[in-house]
N, C-alpha and C positions, 0 to 999 in steps of 0.2 A: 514189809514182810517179804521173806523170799516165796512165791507160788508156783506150782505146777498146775498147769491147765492142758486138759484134752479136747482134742474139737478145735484148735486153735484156728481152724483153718474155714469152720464153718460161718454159718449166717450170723449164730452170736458169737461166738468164740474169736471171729476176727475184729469185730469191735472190744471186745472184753479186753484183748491185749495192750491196746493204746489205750485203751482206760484205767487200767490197772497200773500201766508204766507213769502214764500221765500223773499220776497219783502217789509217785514215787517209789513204786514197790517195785522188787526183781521176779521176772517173771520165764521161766522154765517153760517151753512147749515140748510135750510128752507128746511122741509123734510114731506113726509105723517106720517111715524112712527118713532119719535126721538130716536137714539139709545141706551142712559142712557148717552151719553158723553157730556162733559160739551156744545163744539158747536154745538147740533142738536136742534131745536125748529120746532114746527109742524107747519108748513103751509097746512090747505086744499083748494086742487087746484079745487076744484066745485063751495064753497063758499066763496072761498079766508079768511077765517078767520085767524090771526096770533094767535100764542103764545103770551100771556098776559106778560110772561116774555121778551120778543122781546125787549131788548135795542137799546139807539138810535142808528140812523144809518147814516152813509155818502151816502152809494150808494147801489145801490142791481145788481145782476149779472144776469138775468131771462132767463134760460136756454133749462128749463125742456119741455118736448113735445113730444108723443108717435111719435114711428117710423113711418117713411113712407115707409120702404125701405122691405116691403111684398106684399103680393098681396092684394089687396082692396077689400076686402068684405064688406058687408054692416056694417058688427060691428066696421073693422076695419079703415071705410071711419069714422066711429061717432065719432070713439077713436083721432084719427087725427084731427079735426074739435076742439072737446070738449077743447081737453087739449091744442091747440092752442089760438082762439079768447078769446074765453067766458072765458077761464083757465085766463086769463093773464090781461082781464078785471077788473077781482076779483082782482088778487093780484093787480092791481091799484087804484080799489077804496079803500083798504083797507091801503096801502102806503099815499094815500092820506088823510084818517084819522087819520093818525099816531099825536100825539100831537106836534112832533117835525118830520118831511117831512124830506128822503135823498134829498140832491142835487143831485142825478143822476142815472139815470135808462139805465142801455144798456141790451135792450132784446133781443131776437133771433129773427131774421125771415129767408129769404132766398131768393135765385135768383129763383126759382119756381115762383115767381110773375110776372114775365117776359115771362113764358111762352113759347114755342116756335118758335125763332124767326132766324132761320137760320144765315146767315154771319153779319146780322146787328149786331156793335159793340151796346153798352147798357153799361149806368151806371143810377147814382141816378135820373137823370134827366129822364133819358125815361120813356116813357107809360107803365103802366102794363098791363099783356097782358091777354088770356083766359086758362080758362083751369080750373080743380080741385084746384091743388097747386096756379094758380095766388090767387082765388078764398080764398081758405085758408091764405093764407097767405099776404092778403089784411087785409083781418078780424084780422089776428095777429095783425099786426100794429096799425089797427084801433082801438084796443082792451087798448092800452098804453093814449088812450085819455083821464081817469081820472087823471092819471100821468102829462102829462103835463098844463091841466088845474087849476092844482093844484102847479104849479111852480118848476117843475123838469123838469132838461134837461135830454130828454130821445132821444139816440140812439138807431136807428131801423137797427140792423147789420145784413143785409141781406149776408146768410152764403152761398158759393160754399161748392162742395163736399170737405171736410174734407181728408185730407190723412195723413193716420200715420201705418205703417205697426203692430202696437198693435192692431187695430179694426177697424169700420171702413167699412167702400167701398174698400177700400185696401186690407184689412185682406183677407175678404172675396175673393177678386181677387185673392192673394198669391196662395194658392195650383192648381186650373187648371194649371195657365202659370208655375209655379213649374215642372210639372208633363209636359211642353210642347204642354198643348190643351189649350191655352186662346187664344186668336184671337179677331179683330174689333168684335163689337156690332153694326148690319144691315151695311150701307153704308160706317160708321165710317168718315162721311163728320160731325157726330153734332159736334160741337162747345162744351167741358166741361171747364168751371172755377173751378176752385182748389185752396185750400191754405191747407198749411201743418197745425196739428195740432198746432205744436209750435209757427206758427206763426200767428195761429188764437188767442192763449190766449195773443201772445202780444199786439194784436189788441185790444183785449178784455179792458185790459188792460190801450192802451192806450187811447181808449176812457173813458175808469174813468176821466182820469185827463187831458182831453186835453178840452179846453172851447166852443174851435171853433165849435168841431160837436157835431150836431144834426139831428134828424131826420134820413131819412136814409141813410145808409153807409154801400158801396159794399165792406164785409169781403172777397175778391179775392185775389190771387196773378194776377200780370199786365201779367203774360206768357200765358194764356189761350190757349188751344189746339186741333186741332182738337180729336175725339177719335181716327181716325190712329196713329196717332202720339203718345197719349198718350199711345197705344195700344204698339206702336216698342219701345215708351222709357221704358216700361215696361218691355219686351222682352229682351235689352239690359240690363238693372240692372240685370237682373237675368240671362242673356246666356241663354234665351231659344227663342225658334222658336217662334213666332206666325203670323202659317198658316191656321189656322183654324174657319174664322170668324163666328158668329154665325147670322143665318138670323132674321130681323126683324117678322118673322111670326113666327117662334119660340118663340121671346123673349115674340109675345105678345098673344101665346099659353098658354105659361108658370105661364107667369104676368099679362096678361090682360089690363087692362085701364095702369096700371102702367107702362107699357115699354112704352108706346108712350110718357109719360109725364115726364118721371125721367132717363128710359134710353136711347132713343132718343130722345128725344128732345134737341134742339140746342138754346144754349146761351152763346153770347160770350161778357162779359162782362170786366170792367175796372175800377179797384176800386179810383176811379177820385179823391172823399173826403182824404181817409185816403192820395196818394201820396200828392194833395196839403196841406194835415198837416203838413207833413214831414216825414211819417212814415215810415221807410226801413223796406224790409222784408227782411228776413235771406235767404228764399231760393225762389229766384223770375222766373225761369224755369224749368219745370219737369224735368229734368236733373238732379237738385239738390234738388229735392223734394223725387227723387226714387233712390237716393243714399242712400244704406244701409249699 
């Protein structure tokens, strides 16, 4: 297939490309500033405009979306917002006038829609729930509606945290517990969903080509973990202690609105669609996620 993917340049999106290439497909990166190489073509993510040159296309990859993972200031709550909904609107209406439409849209979203919901198990079917990120990223989804009124099958991959010891919530983790001071985050009772990079692009992936799904679909691994746990398997990958939990008034000293929503908050979710598709993940308990 020929693809457009946005984000090409981030934590997944830079894996995605050589896996999709590797796979044998042509792959298009929809970019702000093209870089002179033959596959970069300007997408603006305000007005959704394409490059005129924009060949046709089978499916698009829609990635892109400022970080959440800082403290939220006023700029950085708009930056969040913008480059989600309204960002992703655009590039649908503008897919949508293409003269010749892909067949298939898998964009991002995430389990933030969910909110926090303590031990309740959640997959595609539950309620969304309150909060900034529900809030956001309701709007994400919402935002795919010129896409599918326009007859594309578009997957809403609502994403768990990402782990991949190259970047990442992981990355970022490495050096404390390295160094022996990483420890639970507040009670370390929430509930994190996780899936490995790798096995988010095959997810990715396999919703290109799979017909069955649509709409949304929990990008998780089925192992979902308390944070203790994810906390000690972490500890064990690497032989080090961690005795030293950090309290939640700290965290939301530190971060503010955002620790209550991103790093405690609990959601224990169960990627329900992809297993009934068929789809195996490579590495389906932290165990084998934090095998380095």
């Amino acid at each position: 297939m020929r693809i457009a993917i946005t984000g090409s340049s981030g934590f997944v999106g830079s894996a995605m490309v050589p896996f999709l290439r590797a796979a044998g497909h042509e792959v298009v990166r929809l970019v702000r500033v093209p870089d002179g190489s033959g596959d970069s073509l300007a997408w603006n993510a305000t007005t959704g405009a394409l490059d005129a040159r924009l060949p046709a296309l089978d499916a698009v990859v829609h990635l892109a979306g400022a970080s959440v993972a800082q403290r939220w200031t006023a700029a950085r709550r708009q930056a969040i917002v913008a480059s989600r909904g309204p960002a992703t609107e655009q590039l649908c209406r503008s897919l949508a006038a293409l003269p010749t439409t892909p067949r298939v849209l898998v964009s991002a979203s995430a389990i933030g829609i969910y909110g926090n919901r303590g031990d309740e198990v959640l997959d595609e079917t539950s309620a969304r729930g309150s909060g900034f990120l529900a809030d956001v990223a309701a709007d994400w989804e919402a935002g795919t509606a010129p896409a599918v009124a326009a007859g594309l099958r578009v997957v809403n991959l609502r994403i768990g945290m990402v782990l991949d010891p190259s970047g990442g919530a992981l990355a970022r983790m490495l050096p404390p517990f390295r160094m022996g001071v990483g420890g639970r985050l507040g009670s370390g009772r929430q509930w994190t969903s996780w899936i490995t990079r790798r096995d988010l692009v095959r997810a990715i992936a396999f919703a290109l080509g799979d017909e069955r799904l649509r709409g949304p679909v929990a990008a998780v691994a089925p192992g979902a973990v308390t944070n203790q746990v994810f906390t000690q398997a972490l500890g064990k990958a690497l032989r080090r202690p961690t005795v030293l939990p950090v309290p939640a008034f700290g965290l939301r000293l530190v971060f503010g609105a955002m620790a209550d929503e991103l790093l405690l908050a609990s959601q224990r979710v169960r990627p329900t669609r992809l297993l009934d598709a068929g789809f195996a993940f490579a590495q389906e308990t932290i165990g084998q996620a934090l095998r380095f």
